[in-house]
PDB file of N, CA, C and O in Angstrom:
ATOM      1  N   UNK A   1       0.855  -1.174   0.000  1.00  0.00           N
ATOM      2  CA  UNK A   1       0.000   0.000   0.000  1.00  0.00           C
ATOM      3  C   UNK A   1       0.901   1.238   0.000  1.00  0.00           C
ATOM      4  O   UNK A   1       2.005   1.371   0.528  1.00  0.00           O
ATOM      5  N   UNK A   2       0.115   2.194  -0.777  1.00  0.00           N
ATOM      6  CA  UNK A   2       1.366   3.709  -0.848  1.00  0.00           C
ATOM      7  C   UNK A   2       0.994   3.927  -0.248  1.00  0.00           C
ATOM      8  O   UNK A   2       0.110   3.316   0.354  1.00  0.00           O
ATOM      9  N   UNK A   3       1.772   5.702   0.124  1.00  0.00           N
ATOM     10  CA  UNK A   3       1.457   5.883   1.365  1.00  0.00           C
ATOM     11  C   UNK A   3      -0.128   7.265   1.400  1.00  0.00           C
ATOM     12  O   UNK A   3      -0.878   7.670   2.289  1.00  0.00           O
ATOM     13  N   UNK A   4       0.049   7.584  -0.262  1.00  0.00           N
ATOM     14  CA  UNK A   4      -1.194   8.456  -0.443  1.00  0.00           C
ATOM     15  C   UNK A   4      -2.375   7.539  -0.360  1.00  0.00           C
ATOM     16  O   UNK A   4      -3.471   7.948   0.021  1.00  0.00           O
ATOM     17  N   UNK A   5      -2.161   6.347  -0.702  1.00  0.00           N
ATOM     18  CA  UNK A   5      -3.704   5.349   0.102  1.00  0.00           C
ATOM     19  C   UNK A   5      -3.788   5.336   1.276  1.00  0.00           C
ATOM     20  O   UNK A   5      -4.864   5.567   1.828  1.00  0.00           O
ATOM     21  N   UNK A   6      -2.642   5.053   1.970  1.00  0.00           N
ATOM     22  CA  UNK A   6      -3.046   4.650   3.500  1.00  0.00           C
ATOM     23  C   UNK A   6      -3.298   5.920   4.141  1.00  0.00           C
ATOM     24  O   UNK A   6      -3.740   5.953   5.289  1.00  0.00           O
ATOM     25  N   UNK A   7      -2.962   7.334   3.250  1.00  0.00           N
ATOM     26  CA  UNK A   7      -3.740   8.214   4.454  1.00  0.00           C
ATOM     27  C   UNK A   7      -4.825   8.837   3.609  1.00  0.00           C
ATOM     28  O   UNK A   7      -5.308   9.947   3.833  1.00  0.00           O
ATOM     29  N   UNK A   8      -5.189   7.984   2.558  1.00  0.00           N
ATOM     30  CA  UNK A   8      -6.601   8.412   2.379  1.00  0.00           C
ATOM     31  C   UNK A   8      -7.602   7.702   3.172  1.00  0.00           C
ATOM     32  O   UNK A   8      -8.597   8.170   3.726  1.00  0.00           O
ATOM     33  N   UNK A   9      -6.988   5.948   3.122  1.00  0.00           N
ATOM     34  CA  UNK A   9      -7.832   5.372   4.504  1.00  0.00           C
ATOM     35  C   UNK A   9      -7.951   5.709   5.772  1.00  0.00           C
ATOM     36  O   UNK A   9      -8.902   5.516   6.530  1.00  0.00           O
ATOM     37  N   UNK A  10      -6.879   6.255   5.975  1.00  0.00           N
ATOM     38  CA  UNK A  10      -6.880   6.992   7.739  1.00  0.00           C
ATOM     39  C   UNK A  10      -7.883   8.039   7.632  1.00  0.00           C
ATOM     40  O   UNK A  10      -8.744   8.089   8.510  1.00  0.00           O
ATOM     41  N   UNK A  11      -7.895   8.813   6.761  1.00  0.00           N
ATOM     42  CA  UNK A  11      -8.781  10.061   6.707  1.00  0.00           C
ATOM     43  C   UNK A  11     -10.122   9.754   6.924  1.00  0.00           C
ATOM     44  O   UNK A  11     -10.705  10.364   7.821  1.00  0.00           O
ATOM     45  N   UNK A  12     -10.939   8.613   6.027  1.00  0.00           N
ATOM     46  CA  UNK A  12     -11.905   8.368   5.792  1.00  0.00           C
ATOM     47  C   UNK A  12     -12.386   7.842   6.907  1.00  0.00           C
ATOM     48  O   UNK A  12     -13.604   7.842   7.087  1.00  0.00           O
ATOM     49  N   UNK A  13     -11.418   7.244   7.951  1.00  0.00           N
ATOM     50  CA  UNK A  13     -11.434   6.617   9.205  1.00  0.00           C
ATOM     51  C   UNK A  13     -11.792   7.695  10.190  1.00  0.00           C
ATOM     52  O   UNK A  13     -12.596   7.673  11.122  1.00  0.00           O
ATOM     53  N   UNK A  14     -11.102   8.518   9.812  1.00  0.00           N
ATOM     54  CA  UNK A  14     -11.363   9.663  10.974  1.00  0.00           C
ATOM     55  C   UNK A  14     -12.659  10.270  10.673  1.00  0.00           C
ATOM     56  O   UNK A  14     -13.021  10.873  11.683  1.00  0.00           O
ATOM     57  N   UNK A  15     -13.435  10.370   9.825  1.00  0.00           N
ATOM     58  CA  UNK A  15     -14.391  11.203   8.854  1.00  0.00           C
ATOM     59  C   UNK A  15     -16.000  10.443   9.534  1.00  0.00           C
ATOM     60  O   UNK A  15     -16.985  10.902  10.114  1.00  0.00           O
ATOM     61  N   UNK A  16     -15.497   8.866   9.001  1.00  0.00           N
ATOM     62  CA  UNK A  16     -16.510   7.849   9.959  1.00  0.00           C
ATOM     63  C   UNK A  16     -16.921   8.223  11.517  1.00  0.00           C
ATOM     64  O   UNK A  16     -17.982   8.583  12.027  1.00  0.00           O
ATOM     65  N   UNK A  17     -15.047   7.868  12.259  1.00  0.00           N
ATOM     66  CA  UNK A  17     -15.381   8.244  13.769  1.00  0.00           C
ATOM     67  C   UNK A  17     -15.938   9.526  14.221  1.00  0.00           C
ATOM     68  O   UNK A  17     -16.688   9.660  15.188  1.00  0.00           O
ATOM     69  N   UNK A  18     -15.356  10.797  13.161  1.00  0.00           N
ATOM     70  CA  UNK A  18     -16.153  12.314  13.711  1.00  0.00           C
ATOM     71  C   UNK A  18     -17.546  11.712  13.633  1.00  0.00           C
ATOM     72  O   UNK A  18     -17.896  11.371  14.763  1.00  0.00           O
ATOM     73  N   UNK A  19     -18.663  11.404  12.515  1.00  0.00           N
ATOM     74  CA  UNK A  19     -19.634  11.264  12.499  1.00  0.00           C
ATOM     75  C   UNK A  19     -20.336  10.387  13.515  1.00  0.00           C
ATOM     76  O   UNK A  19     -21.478  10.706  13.846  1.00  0.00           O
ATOM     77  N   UNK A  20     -19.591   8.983  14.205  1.00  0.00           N
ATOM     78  CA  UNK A  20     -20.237   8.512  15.059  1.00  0.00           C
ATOM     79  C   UNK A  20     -19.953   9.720  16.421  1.00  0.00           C
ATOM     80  O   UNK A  20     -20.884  10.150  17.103  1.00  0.00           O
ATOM     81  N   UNK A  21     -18.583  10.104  16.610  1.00  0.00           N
ATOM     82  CA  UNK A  21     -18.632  11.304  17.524  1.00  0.00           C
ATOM     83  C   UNK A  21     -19.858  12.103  17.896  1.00  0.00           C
ATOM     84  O   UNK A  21     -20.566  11.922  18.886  1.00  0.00           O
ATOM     85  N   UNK A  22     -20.010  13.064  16.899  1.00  0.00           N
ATOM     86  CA  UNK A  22     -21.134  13.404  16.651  1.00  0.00           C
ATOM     87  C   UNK A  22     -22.619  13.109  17.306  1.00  0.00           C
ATOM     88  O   UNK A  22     -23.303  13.700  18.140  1.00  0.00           O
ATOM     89  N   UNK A  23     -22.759  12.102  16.652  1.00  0.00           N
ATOM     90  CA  UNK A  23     -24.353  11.661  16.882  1.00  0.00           C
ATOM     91  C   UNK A  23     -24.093  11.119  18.527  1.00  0.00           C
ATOM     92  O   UNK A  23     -25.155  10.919  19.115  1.00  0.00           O
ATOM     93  N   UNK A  24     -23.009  10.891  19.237  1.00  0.00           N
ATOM     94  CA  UNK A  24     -22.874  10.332  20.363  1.00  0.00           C
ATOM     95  C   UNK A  24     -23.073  11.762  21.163  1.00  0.00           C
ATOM     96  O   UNK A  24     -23.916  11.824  22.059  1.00  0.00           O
ATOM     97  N   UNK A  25     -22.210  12.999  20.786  1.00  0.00           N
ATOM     98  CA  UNK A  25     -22.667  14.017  21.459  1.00  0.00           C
ATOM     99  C   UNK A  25     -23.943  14.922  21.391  1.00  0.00           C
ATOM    100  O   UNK A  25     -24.246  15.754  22.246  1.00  0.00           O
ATOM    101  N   UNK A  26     -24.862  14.554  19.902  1.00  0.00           N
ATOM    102  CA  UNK A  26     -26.182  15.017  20.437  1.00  0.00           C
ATOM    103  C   UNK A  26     -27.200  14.142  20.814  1.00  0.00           C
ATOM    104  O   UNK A  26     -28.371  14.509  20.916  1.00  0.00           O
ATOM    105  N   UNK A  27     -26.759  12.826  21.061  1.00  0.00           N
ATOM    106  CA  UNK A  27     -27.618  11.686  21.789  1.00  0.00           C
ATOM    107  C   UNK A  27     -27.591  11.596  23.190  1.00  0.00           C
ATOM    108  O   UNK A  27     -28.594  11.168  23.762  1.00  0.00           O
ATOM    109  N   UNK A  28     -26.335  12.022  24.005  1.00  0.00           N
ATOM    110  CA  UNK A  28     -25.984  11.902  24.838  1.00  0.00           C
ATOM    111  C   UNK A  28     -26.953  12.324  25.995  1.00  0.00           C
ATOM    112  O   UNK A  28     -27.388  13.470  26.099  1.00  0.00           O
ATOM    113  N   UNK A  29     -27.302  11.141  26.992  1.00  0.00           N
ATOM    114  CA  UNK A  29     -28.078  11.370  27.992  1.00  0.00           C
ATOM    115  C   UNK A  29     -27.974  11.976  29.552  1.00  0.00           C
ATOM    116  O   UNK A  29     -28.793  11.985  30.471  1.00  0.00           O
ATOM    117  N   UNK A  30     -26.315  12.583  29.419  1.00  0.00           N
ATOM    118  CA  UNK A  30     -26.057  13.175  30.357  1.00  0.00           C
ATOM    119  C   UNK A  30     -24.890  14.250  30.152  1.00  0.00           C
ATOM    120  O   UNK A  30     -23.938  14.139  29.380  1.00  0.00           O
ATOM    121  N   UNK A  31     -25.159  15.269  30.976  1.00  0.00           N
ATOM    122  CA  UNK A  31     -24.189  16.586  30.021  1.00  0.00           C
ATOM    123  C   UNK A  31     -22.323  15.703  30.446  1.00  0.00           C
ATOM    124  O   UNK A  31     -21.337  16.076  29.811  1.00  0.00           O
ATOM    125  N   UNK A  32     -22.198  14.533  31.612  1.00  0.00           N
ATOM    126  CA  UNK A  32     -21.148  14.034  31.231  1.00  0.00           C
ATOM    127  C   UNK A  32     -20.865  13.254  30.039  1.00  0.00           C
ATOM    128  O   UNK A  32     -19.818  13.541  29.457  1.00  0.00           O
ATOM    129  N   UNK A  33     -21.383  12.588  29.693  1.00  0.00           N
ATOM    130  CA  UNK A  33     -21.201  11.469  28.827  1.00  0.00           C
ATOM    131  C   UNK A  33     -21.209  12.655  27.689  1.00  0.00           C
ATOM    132  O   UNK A  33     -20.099  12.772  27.170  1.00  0.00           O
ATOM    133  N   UNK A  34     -22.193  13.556  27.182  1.00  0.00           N
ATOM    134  CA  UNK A  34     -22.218  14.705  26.569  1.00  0.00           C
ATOM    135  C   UNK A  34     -20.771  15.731  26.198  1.00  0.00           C
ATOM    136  O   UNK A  34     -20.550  16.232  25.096  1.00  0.00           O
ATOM    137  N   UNK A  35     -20.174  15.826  27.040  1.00  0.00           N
ATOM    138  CA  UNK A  35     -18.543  16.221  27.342  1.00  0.00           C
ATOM    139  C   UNK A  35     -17.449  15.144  26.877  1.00  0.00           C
ATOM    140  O   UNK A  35     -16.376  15.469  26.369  1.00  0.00           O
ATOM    141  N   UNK A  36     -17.827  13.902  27.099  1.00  0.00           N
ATOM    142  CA  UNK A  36     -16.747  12.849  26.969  1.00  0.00           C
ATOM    143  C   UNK A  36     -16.894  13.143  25.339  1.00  0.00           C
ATOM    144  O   UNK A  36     -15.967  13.767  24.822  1.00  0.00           O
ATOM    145  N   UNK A  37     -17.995  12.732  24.509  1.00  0.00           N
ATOM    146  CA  UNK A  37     -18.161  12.365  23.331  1.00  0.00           C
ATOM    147  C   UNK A  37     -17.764  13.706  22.537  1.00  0.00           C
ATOM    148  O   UNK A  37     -17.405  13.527  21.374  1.00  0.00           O
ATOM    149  N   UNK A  38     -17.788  15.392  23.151  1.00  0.00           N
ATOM    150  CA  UNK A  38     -17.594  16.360  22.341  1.00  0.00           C
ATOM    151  C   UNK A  38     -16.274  16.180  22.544  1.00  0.00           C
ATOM    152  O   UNK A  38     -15.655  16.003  21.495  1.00  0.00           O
ATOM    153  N   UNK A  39     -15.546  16.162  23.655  1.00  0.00           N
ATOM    154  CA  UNK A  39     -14.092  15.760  23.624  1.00  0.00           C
ATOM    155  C   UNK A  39     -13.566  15.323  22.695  1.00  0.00           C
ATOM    156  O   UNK A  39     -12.589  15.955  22.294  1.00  0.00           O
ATOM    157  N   UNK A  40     -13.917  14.223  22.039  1.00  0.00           N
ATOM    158  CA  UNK A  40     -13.713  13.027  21.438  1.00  0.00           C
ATOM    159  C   UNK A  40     -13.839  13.317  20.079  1.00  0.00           C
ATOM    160  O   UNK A  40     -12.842  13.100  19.390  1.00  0.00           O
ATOM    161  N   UNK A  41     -14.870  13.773  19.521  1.00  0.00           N
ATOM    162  CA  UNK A  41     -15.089  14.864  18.357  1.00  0.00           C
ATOM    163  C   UNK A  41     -14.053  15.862  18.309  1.00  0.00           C
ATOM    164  O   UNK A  41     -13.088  15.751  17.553  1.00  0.00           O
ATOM    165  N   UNK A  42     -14.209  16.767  19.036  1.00  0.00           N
ATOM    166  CA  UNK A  42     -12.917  17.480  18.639  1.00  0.00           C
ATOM    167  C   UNK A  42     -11.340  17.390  18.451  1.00  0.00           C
ATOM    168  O   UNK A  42     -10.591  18.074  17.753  1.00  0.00           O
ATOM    169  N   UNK A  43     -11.089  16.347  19.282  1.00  0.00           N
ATOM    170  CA  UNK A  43      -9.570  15.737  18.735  1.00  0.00           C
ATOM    171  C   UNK A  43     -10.074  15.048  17.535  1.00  0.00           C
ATOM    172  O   UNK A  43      -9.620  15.701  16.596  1.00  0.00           O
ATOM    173  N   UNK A  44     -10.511  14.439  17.246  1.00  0.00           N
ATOM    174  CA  UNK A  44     -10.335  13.902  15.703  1.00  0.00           C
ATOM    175  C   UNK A  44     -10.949  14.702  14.307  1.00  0.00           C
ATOM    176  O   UNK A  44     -10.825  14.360  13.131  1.00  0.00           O
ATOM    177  N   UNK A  45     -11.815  16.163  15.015  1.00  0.00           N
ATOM    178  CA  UNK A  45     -11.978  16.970  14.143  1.00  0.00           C
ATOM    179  C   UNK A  45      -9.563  17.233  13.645  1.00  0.00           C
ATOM    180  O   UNK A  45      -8.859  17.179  12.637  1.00  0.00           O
ATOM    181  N   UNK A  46      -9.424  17.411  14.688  1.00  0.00           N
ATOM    182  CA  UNK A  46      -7.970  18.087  14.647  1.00  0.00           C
ATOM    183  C   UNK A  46      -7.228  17.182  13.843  1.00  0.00           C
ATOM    184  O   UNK A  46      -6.639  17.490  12.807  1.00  0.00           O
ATOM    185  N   UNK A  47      -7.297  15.640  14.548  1.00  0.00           N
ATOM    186  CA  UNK A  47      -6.616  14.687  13.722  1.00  0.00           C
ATOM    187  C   UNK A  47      -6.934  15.075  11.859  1.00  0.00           C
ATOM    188  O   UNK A  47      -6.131  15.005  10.928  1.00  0.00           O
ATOM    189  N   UNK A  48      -8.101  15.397  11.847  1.00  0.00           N
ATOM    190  CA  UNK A  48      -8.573  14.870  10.210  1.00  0.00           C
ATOM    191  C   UNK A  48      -7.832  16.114   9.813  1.00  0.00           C
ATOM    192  O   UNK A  48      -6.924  15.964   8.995  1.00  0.00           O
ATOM    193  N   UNK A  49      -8.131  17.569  10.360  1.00  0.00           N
ATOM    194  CA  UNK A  49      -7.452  18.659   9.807  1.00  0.00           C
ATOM    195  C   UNK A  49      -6.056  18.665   9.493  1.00  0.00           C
ATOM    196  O   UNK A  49      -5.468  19.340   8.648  1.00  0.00           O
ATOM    197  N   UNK A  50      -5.463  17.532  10.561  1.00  0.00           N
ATOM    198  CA  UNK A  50      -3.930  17.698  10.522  1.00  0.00           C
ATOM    199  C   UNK A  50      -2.965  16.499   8.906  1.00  0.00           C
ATOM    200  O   UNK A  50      -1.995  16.505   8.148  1.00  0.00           O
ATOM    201  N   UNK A  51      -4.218  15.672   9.299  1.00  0.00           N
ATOM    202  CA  UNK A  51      -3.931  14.526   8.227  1.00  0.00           C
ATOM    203  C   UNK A  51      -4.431  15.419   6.798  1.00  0.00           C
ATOM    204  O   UNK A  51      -3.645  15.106   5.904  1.00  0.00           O
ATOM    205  N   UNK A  52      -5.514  16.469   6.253  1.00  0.00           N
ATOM    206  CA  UNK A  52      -6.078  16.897   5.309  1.00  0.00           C
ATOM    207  C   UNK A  52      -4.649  17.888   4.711  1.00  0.00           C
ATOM    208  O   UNK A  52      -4.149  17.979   3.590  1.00  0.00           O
ATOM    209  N   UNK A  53      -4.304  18.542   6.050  1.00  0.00           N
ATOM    210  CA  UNK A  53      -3.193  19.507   5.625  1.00  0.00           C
ATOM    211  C   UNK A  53      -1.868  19.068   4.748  1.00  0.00           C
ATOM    212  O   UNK A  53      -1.241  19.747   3.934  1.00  0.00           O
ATOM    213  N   UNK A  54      -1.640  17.681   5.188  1.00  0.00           N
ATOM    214  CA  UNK A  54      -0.131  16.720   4.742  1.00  0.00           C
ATOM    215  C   UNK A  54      -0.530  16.216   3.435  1.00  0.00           C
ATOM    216  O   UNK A  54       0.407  15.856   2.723  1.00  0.00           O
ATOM    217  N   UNK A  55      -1.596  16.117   2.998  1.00  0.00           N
ATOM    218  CA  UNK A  55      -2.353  15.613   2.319  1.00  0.00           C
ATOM    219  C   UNK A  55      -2.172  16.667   1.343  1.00  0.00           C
ATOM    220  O   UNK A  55      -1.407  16.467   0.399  1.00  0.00           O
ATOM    221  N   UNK A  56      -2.769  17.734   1.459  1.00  0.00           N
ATOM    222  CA  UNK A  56      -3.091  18.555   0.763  1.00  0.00           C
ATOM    223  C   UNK A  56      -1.741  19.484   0.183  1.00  0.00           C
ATOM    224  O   UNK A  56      -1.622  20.191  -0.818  1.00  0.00           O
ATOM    225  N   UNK A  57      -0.747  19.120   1.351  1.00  0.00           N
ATOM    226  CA  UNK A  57       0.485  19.930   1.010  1.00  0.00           C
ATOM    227  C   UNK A  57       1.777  18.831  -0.405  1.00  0.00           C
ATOM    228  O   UNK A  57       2.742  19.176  -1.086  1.00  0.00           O
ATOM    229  N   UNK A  58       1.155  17.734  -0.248  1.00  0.00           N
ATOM    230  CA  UNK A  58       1.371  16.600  -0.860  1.00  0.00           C
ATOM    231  C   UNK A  58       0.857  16.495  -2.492  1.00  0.00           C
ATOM    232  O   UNK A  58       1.187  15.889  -3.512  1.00  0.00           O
ATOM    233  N   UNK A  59       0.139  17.188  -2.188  1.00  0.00           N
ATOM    234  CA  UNK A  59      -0.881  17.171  -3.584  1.00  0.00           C
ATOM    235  C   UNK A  59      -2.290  15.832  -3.849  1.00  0.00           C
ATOM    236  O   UNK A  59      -3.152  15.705  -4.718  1.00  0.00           O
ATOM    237  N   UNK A  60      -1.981  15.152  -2.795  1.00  0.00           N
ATOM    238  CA  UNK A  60      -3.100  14.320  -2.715  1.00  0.00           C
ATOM    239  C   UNK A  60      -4.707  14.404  -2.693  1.00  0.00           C
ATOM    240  O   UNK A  60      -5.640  13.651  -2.972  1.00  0.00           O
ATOM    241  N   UNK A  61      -4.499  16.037  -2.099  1.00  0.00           N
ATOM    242  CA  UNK A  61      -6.378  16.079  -1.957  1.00  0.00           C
ATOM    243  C   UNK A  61      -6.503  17.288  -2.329  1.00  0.00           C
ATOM    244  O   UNK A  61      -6.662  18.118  -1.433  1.00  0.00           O
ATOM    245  N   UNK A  62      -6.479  17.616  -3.330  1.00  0.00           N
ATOM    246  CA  UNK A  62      -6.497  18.835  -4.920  1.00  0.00           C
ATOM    247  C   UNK A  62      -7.930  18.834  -4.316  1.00  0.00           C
ATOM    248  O   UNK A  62      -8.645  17.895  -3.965  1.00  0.00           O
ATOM    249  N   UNK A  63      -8.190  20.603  -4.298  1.00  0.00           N
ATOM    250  CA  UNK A  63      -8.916  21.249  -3.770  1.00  0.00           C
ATOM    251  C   UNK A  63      -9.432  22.015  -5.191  1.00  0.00           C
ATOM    252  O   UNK A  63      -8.819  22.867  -5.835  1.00  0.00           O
ATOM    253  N   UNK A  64     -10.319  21.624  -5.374  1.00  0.00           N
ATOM    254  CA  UNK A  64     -11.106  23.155  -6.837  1.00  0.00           C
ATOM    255  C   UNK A  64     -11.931  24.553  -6.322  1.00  0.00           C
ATOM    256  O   UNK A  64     -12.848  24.828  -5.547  1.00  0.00           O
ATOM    257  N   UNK A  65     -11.086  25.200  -7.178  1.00  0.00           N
ATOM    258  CA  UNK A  65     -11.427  26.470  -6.723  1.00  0.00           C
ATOM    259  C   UNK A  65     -12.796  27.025  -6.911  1.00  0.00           C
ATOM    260  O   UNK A  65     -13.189  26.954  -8.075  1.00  0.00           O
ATOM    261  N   UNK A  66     -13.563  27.522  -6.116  1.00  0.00           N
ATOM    262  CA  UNK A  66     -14.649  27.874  -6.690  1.00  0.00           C
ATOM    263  C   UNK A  66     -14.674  29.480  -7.440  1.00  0.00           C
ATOM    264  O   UNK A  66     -14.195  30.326  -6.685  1.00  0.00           O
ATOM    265  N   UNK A  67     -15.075  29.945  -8.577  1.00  0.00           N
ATOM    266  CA  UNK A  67     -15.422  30.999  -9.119  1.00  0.00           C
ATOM    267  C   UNK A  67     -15.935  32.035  -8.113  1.00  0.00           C
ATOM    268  O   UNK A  67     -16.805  31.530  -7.403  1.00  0.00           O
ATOM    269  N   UNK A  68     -15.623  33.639  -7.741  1.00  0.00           N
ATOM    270  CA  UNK A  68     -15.906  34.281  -6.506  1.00  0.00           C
ATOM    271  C   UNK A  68     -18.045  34.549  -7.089  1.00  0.00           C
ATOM    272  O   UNK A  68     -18.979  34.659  -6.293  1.00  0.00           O
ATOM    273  N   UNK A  69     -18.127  34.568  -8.408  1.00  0.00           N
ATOM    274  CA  UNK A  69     -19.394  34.888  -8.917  1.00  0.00           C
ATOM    275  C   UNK A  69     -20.546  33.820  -8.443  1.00  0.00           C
ATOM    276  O   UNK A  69     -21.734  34.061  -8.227  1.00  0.00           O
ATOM    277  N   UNK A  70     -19.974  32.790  -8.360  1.00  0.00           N
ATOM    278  CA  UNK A  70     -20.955  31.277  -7.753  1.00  0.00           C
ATOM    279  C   UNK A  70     -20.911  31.321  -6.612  1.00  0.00           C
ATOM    280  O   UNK A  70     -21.550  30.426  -6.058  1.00  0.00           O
ATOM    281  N   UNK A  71     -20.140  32.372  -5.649  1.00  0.00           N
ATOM    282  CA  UNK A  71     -20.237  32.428  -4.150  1.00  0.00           C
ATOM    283  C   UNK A  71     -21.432  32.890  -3.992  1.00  0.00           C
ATOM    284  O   UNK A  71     -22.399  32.297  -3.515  1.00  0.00           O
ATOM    285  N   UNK A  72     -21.349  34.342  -4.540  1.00  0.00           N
ATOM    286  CA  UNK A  72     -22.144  35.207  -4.439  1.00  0.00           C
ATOM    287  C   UNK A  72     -23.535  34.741  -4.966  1.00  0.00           C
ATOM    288  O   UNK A  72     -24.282  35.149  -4.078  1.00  0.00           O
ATOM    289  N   UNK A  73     -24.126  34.273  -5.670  1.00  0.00           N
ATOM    290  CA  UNK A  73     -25.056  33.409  -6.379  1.00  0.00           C
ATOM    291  C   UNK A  73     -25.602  33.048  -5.401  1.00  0.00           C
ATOM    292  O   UNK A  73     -26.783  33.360  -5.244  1.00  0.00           O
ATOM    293  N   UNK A  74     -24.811  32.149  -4.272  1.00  0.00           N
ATOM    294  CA  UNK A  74     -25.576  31.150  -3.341  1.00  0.00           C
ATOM    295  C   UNK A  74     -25.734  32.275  -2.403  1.00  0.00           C
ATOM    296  O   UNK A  74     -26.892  32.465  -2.031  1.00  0.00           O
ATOM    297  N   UNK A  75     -24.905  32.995  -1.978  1.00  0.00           N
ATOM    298  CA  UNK A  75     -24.886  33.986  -0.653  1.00  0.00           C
ATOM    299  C   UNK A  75     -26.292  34.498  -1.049  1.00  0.00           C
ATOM    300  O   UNK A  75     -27.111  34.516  -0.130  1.00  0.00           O
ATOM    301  N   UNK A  76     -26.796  35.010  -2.534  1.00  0.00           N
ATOM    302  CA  UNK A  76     -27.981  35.626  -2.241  1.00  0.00           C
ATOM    303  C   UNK A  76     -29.057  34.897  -2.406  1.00  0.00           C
ATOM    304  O   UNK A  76     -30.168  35.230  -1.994  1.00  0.00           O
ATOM    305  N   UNK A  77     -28.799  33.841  -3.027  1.00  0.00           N
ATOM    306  CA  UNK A  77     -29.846  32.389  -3.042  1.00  0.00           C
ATOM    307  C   UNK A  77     -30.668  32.303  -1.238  1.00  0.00           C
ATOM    308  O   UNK A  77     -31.866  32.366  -0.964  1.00  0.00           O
ATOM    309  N   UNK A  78     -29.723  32.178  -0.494  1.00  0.00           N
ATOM    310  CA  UNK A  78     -29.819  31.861   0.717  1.00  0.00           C
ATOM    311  C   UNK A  78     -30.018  33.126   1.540  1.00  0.00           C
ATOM    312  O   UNK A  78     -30.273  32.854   2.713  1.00  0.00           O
ATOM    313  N   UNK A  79     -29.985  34.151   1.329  1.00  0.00           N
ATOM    314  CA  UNK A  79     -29.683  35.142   2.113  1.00  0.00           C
ATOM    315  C   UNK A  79     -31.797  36.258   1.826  1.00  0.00           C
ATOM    316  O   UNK A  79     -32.411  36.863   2.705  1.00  0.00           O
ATOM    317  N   UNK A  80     -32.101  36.119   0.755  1.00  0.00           N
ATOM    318  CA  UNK A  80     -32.846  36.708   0.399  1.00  0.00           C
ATOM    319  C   UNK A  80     -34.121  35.364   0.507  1.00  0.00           C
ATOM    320  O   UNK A  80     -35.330  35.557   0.383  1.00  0.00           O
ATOM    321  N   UNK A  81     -33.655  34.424   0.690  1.00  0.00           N
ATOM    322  CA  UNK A  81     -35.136  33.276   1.255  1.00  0.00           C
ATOM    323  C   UNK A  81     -35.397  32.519   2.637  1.00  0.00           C
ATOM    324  O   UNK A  81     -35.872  31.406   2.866  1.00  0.00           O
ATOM    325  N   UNK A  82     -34.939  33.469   3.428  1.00  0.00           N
ATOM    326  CA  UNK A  82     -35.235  33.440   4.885  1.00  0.00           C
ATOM    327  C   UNK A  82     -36.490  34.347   4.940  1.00  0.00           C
ATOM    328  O   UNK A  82     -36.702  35.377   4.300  1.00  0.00           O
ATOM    329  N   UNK A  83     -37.524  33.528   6.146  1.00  0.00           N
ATOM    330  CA  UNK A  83     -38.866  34.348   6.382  1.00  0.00           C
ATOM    331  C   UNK A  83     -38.508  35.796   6.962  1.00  0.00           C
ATOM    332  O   UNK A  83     -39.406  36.598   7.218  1.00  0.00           O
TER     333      UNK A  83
END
């Protein structure tokens, strides 16, 4: 295995665990257990950021640029259809 696979698998690993993270901290039936699980989320928010960055500085996870005109598009898409 190279090594741009194995940290695309790590990534995807971390991507999984944020999401069970997640649903563990808005399921959570006590503001401890509630704390353990945001804990837990946020280091592997960090892990994934730190693995995305090596990645990205690597050339592995090519980022497309978006056009600044398609920002703006959605900004007023969204901005002008609130009650």
């Amino acid at each position: 295995m190279d090594d741009k696979l194995y940290m695309e698998n790590i990534l995807n690993l971390c991507k999984g665990i944020a999401d069970l993270y997640l649903h563990g901290t808005l399921e959570a039936s006590t503001p401890e257990i509630r704390t353990v699980f945001h804990q837990a989320l946020c280091e592997t928010l960090s892990i994934q950021s730190d693995l995305y960055g090596k990645m990205s500085q690597k050339g592995w996870y090519p980022v497309q640029q978006v056009e600044a005109e398609k920002i703006q598009q959605v900004k007023q898409k969204y901005s002008t259809s609130t009650p």
